[in-house]
VOKEPA-65200 format. One line per field, with one value per residue (C-alpha): residue number from 1; residue in three letters; x, y, z. Coordinates in Angstrom, 2 decimals. Layout:
! VOKEPA-65200
num: [NUM:...]
residuo: [ALA:...]
c1: [X:...]
c2: [Y:...]
c3: [Z:...]
***
This chain:
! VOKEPA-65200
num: [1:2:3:4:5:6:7:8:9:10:11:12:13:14:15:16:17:18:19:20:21:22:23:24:25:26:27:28:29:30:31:32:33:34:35:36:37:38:39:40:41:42:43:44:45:46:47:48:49:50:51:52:53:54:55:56:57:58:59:60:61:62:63:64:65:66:67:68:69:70:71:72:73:74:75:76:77:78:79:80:81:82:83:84:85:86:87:88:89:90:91:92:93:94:95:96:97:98:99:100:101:102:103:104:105:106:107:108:109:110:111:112:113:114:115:116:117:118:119:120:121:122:123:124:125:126:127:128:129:130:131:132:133:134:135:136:137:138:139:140:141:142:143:144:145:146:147:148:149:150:151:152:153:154:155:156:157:158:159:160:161:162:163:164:165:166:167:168:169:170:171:172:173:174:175:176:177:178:179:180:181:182:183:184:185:186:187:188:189:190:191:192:193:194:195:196:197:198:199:200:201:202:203:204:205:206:207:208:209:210:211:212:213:214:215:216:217:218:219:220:221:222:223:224:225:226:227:228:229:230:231:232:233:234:235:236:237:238:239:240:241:242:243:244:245:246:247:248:249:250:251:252:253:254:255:256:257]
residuo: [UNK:UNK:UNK:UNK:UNK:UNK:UNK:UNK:UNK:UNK:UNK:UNK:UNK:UNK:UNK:UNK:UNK:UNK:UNK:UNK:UNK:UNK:UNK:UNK:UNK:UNK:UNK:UNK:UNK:UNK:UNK:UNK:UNK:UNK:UNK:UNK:UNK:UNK:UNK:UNK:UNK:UNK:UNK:UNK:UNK:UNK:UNK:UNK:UNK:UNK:UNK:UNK:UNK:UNK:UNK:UNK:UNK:UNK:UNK:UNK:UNK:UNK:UNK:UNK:UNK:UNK:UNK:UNK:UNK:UNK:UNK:UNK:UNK:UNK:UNK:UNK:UNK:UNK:UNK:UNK:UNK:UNK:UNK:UNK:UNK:UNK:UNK:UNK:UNK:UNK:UNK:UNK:UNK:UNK:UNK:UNK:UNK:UNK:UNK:UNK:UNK:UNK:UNK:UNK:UNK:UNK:UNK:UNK:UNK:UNK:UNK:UNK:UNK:UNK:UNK:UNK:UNK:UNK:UNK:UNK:UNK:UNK:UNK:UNK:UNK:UNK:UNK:UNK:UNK:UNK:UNK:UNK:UNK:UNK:UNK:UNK:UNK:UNK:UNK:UNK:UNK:UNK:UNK:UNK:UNK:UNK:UNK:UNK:UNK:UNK:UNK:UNK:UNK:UNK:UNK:UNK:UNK:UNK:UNK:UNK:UNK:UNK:UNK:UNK:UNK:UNK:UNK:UNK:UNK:UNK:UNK:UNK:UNK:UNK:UNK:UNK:UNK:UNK:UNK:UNK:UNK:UNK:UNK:UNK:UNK:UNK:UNK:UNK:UNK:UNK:UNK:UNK:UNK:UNK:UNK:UNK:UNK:UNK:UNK:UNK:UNK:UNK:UNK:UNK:UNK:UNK:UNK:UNK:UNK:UNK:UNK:UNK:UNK:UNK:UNK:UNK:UNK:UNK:UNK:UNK:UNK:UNK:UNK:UNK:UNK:UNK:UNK:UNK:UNK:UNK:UNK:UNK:UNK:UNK:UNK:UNK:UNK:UNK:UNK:UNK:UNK:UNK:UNK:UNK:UNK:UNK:UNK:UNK:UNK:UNK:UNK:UNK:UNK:UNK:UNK:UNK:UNK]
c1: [-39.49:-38.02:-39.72:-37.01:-38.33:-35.80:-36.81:-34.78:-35.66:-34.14:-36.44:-39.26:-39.95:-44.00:-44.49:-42.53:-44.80:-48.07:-46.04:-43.63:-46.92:-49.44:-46.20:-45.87:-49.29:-49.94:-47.42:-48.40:-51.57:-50.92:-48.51:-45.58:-42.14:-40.00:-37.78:-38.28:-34.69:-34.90:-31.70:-31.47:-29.65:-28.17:-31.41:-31.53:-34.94:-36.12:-36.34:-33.25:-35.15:-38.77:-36.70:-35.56:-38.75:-40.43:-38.01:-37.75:-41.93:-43.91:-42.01:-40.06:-39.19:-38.01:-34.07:-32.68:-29.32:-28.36:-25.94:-23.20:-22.50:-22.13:-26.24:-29.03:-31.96:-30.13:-27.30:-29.85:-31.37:-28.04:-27.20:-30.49:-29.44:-25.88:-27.88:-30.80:-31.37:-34.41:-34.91:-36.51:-36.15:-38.69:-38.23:-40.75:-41.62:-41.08:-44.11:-47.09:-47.30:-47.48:-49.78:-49.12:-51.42:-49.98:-46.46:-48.09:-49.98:-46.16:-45.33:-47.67:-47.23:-43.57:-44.38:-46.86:-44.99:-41.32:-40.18:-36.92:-38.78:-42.32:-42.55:-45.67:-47.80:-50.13:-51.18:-52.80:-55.51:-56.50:-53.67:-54.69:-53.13:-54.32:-53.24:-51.27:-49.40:-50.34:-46.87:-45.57:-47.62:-46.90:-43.44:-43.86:-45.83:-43.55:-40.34:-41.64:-42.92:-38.85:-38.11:-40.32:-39.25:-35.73:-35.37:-37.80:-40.25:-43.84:-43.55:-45.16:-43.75:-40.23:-39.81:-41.84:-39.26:-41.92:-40.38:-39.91:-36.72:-35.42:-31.53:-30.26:-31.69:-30.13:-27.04:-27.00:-27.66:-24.60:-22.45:-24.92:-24.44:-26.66:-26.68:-30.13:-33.73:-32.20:-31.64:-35.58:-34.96:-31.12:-32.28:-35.36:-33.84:-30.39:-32.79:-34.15:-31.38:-29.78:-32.53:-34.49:-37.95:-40.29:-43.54:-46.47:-48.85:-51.22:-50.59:-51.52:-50.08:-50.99:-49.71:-47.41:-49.50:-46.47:-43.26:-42.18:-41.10:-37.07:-37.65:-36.16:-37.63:-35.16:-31.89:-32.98:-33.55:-29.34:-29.31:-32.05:-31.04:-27.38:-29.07:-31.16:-28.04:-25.52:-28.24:-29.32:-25.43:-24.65:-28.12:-26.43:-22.91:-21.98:-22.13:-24.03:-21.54:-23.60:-27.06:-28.59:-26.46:-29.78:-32.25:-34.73:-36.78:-35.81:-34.81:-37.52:-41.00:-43.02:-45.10:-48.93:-50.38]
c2: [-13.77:-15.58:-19.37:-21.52:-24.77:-27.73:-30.33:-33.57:-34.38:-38.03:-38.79:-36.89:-35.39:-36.67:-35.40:-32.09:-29.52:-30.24:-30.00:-26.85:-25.50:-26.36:-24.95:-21.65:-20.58:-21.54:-19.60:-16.59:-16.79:-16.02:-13.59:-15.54:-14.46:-17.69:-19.31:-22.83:-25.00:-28.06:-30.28:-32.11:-35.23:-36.30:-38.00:-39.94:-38.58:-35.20:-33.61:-31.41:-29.86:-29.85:-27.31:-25.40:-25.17:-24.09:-21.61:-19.86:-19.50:-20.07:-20.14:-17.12:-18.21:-21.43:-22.48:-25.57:-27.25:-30.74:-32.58:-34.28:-36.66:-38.36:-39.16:-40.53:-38.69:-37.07:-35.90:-34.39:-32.27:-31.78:-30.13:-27.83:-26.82:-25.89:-23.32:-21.83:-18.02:-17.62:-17.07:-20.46:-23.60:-26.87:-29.95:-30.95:-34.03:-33.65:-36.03:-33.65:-35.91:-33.12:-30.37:-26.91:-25.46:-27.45:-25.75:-22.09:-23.66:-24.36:-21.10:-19.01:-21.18:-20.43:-16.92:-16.77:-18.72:-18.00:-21.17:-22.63:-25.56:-26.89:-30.33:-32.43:-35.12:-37.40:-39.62:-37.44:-35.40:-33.62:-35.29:-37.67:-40.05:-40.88:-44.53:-45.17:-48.50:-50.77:-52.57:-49.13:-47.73:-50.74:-50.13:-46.70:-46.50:-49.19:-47.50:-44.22:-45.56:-47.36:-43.60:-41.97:-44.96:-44.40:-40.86:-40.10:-37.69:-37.37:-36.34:-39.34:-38.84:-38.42:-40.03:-37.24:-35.41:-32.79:-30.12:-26.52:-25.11:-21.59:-20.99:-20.62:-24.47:-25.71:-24.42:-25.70:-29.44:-29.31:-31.51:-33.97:-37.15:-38.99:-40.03:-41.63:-40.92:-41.83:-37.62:-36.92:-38.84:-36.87:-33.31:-33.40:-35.54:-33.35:-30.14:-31.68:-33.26:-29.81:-27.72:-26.37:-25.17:-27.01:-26.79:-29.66:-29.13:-31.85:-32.43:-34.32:-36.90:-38.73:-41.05:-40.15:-40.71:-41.11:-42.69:-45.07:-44.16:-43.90:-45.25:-48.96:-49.98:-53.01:-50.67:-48.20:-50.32:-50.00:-46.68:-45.21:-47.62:-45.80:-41.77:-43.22:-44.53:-41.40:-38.80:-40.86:-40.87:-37.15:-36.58:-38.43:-38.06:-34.94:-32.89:-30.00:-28.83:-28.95:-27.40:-24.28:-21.56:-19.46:-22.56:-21.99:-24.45:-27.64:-29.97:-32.67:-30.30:-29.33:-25.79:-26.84:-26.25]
c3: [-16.46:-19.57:-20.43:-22.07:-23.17:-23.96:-26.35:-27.06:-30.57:-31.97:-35.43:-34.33:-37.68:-37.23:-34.01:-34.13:-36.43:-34.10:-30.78:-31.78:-33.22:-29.89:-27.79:-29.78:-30.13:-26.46:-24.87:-27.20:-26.50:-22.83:-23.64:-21.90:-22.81:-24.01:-26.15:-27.33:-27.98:-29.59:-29.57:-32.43:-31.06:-34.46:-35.72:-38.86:-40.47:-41.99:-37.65:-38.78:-41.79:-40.28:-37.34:-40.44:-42.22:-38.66:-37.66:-40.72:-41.98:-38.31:-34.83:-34.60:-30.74:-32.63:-31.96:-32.42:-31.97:-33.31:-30.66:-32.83:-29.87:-27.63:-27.81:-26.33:-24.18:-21.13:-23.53:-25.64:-22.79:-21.17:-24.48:-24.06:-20.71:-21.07:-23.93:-23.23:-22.31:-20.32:-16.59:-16.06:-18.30:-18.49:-20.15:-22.62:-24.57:-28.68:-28.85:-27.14:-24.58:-22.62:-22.28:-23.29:-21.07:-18.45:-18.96:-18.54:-15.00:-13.94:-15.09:-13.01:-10.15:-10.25:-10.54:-7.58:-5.20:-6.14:-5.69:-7.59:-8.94:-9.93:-10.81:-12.60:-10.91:-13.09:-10.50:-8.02:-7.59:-11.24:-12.59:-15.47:-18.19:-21.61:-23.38:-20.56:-21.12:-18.43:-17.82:-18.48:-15.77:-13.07:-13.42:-13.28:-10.05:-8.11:-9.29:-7.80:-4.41:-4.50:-4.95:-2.46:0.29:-0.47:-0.36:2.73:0.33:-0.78:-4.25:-6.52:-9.97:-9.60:-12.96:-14.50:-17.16:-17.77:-14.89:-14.99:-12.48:-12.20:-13.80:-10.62:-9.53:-12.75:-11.98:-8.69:-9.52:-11.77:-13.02:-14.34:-14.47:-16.16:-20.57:-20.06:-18.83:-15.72:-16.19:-15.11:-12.00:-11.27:-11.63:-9.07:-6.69:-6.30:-6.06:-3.52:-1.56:-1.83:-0.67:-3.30:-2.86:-5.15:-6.03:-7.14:-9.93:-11.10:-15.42:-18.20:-20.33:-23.56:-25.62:-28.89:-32.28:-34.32:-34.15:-30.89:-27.36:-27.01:-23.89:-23.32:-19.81:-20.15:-20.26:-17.41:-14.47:-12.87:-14.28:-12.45:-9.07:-9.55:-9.89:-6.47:-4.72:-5.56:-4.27:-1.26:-0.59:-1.24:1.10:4.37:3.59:1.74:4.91:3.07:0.98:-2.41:-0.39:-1.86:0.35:0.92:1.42:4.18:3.47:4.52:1.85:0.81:1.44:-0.80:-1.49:-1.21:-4.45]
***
């Protein structure tokens, strides 16, 4: 089974070489066949040419894209996902806030279990955060019990972008909707309203060493409130007709992990 790995990339030229590089040798190391795409999403720095410079002397499972516009984070994954190759595709931070090794966990689990999705939890059991920032991390946690109150589901980290999801699942939560982050919040909830299998897997996060967060907490708040609102709608009103046509799981349940 093919890894893909999508990267938005907006003036990450600092953070790329150790992530790419941590990525690569990870995934080789376990002998895990992949591809790594990295959208370029027009950035103003050297990102373009460090994704040269990488692809052509150390990442030979190194391709990248630059997204001419419209930009922003969800277009840049959007971009990814309308282009990768593999079997399975996850979304990954340019900044190593995630964990390499935590990517090959979600792997295997998809592997063992077969299931069309396996999402990241940092808040329960195993799960752990590094740097965290605190008003970062109250939001975080109340907009995620909004979520889980909302939807009627258990999973605590909706909000999580770092997911992995089979083709087939990414295909089946098309069209997207959403420019913003409010994207890591639209793709698990509509593979879950339509009845997707998913996984949980406790993972990592740390804080970026270089550069600043793209995230503007101010910006996101109706964004994420309309991604909520449209799937809690298509989940009582939509009369099935975007559900998985060979779900038998219900919709909303989890695989233990």
């Amino acid at each position: 089974m093919k890894l893909s790995v999508v990267i938005p990339a907006y003036n990450e030229e600092e953070s790329l070489p150790p992530t790419l590089r941590a990525l690569y040798q990870t995934l080789a190391k376990h002998g895990i066949q992949h591809e790594i795409c990295v959208t370029n999403d027009n950035s103003k720095d050297g990102t373009l040419r460090v994704l040269q410079e990488l692809a052509a002397t150390e990442i030979p499972t190194l391709t990248y894209f630059t997204n001419p516009g419209p930009n922003g984070f969800g277009y840049a994954v959007r971009y990814g996902l309308e282009r990768f190759t593999g079997d399975c595709v996850a979304v990954f931070m340019a900044d190593l806030s995630d964990d390499p090794e935590d990517l090959v966990r979600f792997y295997n689990k998809m592997r063992e279990t077969d299931v069309d999705a396996v999402f990241g939890s940092r808040w329960g059991r195993d799960g752990k955060v590094i740097d965290y920032p605190p008003l970062k991390k109250f939001i975080n946690r109340i907009a995620n019990a909004i979520v889980r109150l909302v939807m009627g589901i258990s999973y605590n980290d909706t909000t999580n972008a770092f997911k992995l999801y089979k083709r087939e699942t990414i295909e089946g939560v098309k069209p997207f909707l959403s420019p913003h982050f409010n994207l890591t919040v639209e793709l698990p909830l509509k593979a879950i309203v339509r009845g997707y299998s998913y996984a949980v897997v406790p993972n990592s996060w740390t804080n970026r060493k270089y550069g600043e967060s793209k995230l503007k907490i101010k910006e996101m708040g109706s964004r994420y409130f309309f991604i909520l609102m449209y799937c809690l709608i298509e989940k009582y009103f939509s009369r099935g007709d975007f559900r998985k046509k060979s779900a038998t799981q219900p919709a909303g349940s989890a695989v233990s992990r």
